[in-house]
N, CA, C and O atoms as a GROMACS GRO file, in nm:
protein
  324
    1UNK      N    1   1.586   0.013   1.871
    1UNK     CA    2   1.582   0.122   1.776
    1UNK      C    3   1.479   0.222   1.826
    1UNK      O    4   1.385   0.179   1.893
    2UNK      N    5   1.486   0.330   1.804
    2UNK     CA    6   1.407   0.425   1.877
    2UNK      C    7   1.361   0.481   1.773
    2UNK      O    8   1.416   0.487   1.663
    3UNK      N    9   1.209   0.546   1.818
    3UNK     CA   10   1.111   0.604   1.700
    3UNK      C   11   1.153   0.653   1.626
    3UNK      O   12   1.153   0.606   1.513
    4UNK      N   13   1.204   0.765   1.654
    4UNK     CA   14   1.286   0.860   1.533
    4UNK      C   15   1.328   0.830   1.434
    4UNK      O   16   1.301   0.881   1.325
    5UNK      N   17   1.451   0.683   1.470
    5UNK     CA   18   1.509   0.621   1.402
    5UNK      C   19   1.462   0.576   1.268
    5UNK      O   20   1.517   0.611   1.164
    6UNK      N   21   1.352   0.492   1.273
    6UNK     CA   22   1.253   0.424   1.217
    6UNK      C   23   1.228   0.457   1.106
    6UNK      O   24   1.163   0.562   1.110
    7UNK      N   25   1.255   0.403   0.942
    7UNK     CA   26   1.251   0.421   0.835
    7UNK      C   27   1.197   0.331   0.742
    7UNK      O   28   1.273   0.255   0.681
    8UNK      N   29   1.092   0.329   0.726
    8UNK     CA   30   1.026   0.242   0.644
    8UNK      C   31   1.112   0.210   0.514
    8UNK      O   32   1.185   0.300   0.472
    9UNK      N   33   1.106   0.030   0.418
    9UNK     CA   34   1.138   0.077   0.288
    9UNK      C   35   0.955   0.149   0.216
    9UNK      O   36   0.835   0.148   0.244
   10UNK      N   37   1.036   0.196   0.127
   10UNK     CA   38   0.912   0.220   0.024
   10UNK      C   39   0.955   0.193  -0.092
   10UNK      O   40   1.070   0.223  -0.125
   11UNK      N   41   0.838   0.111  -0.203
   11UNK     CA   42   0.855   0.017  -0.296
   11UNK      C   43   0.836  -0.154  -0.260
   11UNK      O   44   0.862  -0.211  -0.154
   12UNK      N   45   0.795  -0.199  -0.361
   12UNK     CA   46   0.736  -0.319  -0.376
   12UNK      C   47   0.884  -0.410  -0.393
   12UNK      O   48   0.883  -0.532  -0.406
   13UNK      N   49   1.004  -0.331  -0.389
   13UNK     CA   50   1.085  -0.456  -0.454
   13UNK      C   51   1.147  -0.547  -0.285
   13UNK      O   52   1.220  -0.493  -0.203
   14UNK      N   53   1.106  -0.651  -0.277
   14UNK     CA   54   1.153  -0.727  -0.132
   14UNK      C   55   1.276  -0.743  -0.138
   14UNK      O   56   1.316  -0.771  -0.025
   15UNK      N   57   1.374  -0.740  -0.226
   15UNK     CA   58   1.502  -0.760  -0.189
   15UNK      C   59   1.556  -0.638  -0.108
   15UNK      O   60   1.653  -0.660  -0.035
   16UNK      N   61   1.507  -0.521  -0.112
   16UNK     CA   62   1.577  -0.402  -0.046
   16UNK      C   63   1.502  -0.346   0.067
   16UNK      O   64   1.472  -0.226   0.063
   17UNK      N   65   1.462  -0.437   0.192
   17UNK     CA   66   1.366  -0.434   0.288
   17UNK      C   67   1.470  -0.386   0.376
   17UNK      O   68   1.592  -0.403   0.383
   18UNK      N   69   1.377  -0.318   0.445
   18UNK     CA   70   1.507  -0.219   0.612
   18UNK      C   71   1.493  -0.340   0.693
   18UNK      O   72   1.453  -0.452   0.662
   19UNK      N   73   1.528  -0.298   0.787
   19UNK     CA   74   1.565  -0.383   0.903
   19UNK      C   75   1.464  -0.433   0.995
   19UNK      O   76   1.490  -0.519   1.079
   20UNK      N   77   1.334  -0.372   0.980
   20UNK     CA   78   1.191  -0.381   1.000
   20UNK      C   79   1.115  -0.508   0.918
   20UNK      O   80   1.012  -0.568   0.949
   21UNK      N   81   1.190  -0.522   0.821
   21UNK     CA   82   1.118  -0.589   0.726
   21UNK      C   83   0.939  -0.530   0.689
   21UNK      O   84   0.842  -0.596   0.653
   22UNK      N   85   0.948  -0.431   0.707
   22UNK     CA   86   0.792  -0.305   0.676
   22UNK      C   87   0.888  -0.296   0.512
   22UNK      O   88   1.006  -0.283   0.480
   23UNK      N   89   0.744  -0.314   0.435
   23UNK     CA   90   0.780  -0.246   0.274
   23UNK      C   91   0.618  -0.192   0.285
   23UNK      O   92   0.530  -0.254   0.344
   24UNK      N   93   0.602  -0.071   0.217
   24UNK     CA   94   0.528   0.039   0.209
   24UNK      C   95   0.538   0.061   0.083
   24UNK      O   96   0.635   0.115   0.031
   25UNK      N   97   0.406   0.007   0.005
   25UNK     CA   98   0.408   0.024  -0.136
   25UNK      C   99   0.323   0.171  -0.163
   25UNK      O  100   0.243   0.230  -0.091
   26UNK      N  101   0.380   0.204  -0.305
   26UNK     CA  102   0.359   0.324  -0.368
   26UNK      C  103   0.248   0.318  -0.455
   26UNK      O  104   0.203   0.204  -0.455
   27UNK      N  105   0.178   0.406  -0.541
   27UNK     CA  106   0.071   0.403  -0.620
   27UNK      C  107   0.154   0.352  -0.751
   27UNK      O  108   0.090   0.294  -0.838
   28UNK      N  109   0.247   0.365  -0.764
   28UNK     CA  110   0.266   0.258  -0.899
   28UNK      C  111   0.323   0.085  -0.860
   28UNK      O  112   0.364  -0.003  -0.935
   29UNK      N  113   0.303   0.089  -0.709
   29UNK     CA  114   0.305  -0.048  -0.684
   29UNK      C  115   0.211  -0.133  -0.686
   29UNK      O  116   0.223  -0.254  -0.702
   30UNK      N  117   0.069  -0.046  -0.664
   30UNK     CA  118  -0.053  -0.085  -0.662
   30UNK      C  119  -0.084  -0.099  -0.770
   30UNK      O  120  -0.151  -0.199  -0.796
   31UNK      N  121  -0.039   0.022  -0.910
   31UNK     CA  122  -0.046  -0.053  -0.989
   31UNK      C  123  -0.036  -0.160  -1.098
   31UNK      O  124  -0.112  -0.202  -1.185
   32UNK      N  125   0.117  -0.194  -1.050
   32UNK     CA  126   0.163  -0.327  -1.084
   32UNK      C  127   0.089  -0.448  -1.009
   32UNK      O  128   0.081  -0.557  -1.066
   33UNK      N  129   0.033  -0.431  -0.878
   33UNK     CA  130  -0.049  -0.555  -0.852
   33UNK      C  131  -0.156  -0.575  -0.860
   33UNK      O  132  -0.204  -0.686  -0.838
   34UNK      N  133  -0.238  -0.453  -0.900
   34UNK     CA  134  -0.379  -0.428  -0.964
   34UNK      C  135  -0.387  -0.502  -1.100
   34UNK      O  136  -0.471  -0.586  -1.134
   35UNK      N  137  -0.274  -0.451  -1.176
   35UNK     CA  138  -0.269  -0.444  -1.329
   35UNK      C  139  -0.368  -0.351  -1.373
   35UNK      O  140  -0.459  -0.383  -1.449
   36UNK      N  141  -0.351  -0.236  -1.325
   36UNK     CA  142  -0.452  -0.118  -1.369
   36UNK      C  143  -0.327  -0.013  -1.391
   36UNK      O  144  -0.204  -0.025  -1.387
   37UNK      N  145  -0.439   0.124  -1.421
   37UNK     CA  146  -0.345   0.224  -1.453
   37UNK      C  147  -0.331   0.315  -1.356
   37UNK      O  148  -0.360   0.273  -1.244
   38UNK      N  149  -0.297   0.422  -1.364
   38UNK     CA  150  -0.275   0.544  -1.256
   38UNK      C  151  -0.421   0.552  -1.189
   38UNK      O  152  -0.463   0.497  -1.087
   39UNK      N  153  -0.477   0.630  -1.272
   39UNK     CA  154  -0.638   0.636  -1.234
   39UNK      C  155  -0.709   0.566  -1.114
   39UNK      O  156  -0.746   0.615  -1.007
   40UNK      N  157  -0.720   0.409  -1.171
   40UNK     CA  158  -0.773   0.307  -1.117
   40UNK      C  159  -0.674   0.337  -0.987
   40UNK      O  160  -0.720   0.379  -0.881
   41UNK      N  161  -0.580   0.320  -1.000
   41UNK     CA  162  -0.499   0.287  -0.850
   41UNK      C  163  -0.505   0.387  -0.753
   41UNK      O  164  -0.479   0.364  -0.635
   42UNK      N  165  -0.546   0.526  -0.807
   42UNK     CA  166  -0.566   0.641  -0.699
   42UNK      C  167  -0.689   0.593  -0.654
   42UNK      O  168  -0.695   0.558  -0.536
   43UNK      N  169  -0.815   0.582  -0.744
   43UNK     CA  170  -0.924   0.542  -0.697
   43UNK      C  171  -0.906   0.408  -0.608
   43UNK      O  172  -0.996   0.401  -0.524
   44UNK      N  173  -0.826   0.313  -0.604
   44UNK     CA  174  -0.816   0.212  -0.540
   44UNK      C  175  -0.814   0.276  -0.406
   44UNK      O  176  -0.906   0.270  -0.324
   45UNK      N  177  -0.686   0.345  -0.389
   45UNK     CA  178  -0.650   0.366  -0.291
   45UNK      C  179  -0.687   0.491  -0.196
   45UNK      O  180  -0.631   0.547  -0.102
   46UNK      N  181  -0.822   0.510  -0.275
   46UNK     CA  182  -0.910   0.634  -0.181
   46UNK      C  183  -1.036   0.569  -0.145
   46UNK      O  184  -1.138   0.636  -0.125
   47UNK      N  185  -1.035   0.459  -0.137
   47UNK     CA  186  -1.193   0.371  -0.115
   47UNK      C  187  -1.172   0.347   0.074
   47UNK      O  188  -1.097   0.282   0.147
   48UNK      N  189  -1.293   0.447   0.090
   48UNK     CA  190  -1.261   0.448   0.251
   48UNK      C  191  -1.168   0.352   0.358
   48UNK      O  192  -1.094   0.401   0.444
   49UNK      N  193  -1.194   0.149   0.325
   49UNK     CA  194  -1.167   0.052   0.426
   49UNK      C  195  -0.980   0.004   0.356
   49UNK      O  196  -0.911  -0.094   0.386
   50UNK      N  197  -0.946   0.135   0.243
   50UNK     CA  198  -0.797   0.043   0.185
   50UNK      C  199  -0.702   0.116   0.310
   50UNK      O  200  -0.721   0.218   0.376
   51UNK      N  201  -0.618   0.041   0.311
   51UNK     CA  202  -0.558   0.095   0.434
   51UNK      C  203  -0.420   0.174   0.408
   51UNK      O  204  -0.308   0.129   0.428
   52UNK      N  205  -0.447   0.278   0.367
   52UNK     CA  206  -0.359   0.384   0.309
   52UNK      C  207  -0.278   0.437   0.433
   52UNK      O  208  -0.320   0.415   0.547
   53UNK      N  209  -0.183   0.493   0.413
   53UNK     CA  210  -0.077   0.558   0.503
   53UNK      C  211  -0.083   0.718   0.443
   53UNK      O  212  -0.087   0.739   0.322
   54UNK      N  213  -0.084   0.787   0.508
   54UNK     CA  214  -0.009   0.931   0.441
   54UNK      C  215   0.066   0.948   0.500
   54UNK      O  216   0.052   0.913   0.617
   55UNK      N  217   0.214   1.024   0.453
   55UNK     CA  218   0.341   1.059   0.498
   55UNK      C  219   0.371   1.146   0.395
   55UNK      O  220   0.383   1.110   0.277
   56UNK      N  221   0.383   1.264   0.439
   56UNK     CA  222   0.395   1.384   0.374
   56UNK      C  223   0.356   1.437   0.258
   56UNK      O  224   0.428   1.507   0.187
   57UNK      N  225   0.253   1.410   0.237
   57UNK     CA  226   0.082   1.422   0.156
   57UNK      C  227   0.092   1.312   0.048
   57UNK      O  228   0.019   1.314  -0.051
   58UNK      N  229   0.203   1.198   0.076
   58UNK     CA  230   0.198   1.096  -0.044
   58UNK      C  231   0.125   0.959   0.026
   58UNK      O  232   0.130   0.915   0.141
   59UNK      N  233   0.048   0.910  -0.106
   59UNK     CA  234  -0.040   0.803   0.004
   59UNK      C  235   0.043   0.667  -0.002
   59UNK      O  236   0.096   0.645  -0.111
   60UNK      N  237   0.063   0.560   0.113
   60UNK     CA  238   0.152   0.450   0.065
   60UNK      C  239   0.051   0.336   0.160
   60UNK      O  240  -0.020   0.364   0.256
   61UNK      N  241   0.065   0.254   0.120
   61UNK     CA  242  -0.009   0.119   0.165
   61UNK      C  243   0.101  -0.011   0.238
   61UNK      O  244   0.170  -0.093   0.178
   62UNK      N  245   0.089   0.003   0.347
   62UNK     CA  246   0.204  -0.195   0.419
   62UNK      C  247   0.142  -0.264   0.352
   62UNK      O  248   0.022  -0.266   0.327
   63UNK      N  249   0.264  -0.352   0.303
   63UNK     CA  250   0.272  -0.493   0.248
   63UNK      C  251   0.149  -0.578   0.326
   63UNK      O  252   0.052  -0.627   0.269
   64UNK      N  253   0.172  -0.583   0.443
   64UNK     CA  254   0.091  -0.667   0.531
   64UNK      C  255  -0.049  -0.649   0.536
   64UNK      O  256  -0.126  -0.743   0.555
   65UNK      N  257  -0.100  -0.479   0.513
   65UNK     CA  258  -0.201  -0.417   0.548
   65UNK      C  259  -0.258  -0.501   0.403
   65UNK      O  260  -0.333  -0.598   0.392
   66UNK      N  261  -0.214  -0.448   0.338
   66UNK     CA  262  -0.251  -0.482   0.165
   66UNK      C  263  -0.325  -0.630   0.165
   66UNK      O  264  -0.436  -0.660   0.120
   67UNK      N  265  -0.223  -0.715   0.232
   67UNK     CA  266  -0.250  -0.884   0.208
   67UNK      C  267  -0.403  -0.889   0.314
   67UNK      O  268  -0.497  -0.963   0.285
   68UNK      N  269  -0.404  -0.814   0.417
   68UNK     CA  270  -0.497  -0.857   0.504
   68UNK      C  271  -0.617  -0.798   0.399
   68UNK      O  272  -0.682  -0.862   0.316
   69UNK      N  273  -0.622  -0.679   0.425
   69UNK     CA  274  -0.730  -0.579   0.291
   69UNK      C  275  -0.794  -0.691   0.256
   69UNK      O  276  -0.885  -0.740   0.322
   70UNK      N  277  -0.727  -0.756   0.102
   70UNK     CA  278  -0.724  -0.880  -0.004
   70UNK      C  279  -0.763  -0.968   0.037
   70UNK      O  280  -0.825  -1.044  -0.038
   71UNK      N  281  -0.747  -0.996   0.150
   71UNK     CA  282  -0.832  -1.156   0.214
   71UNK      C  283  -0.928  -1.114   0.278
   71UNK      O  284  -1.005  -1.205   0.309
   72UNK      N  285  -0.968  -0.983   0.322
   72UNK     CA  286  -1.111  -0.953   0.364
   72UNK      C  287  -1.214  -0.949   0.260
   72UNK      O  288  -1.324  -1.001   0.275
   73UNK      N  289  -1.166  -0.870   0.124
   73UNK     CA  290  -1.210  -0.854   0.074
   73UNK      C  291  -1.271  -0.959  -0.043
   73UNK      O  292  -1.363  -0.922  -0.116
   74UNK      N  293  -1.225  -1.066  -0.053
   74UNK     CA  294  -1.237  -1.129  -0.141
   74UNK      C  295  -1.370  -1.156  -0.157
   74UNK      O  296  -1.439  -1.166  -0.056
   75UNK      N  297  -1.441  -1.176  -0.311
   75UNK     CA  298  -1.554  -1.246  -0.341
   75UNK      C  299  -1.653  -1.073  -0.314
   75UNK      O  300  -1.771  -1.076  -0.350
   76UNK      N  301  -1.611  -0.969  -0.268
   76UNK     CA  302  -1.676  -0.885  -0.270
   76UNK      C  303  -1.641  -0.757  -0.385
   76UNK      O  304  -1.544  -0.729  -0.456
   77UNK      N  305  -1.743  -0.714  -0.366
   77UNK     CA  306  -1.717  -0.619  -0.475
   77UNK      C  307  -1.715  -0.412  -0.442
   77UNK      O  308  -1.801  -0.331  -0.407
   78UNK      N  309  -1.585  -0.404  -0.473
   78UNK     CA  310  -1.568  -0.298  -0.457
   78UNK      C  311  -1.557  -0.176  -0.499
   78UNK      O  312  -1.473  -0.142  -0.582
   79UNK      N  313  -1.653  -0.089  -0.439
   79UNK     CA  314  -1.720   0.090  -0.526
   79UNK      C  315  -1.584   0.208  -0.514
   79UNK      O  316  -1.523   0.253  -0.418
   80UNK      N  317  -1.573   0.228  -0.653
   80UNK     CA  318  -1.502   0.379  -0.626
   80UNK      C  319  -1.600   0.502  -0.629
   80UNK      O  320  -1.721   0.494  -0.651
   81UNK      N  321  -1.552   0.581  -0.611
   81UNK     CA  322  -1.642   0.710  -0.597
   81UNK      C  323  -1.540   0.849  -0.684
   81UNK      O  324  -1.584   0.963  -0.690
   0.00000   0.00000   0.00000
């Protein structure tokens, strides 16, 4: 498959994964796994080390990136600004 090609899914739901198996969650995915609200989840996802994506000024987070994040982070405590 060639770069171009290359289409991420976006959304949290795993049954409708591309061919990559890459899912690229959205700010209301974050906040279904936060269990926070809008707010919280922008602020989540502007804390310098979260590993945000931008693609065409919308911010999205990998599945994978997310899980690694979460296991670095654990037991620590984390500042919004």
């Amino acid at each position: 498959m060639s770069e171009s090609s290359f289409v991420p899914f976006i959304g949290g739901n795993s049954l409708n994964r591309n061919e990559n198996n890459i899912v690229l969650y959205t700010s209301k995915d974050i906040q279904a796994i936060f269990s926070c609200g809008r707010k919280k989840a922008y602020q989540i996802m502007h804390v310098p080390t979260f590993p945000t994506i931008k693609i065409n000024g919308g911010l999205y987070v990998e599945k994978e990136e997310l899980e690694k994040w979460i296991q670095r982070n654990k037991k620590k405590t984390i500042l919004f600004h």
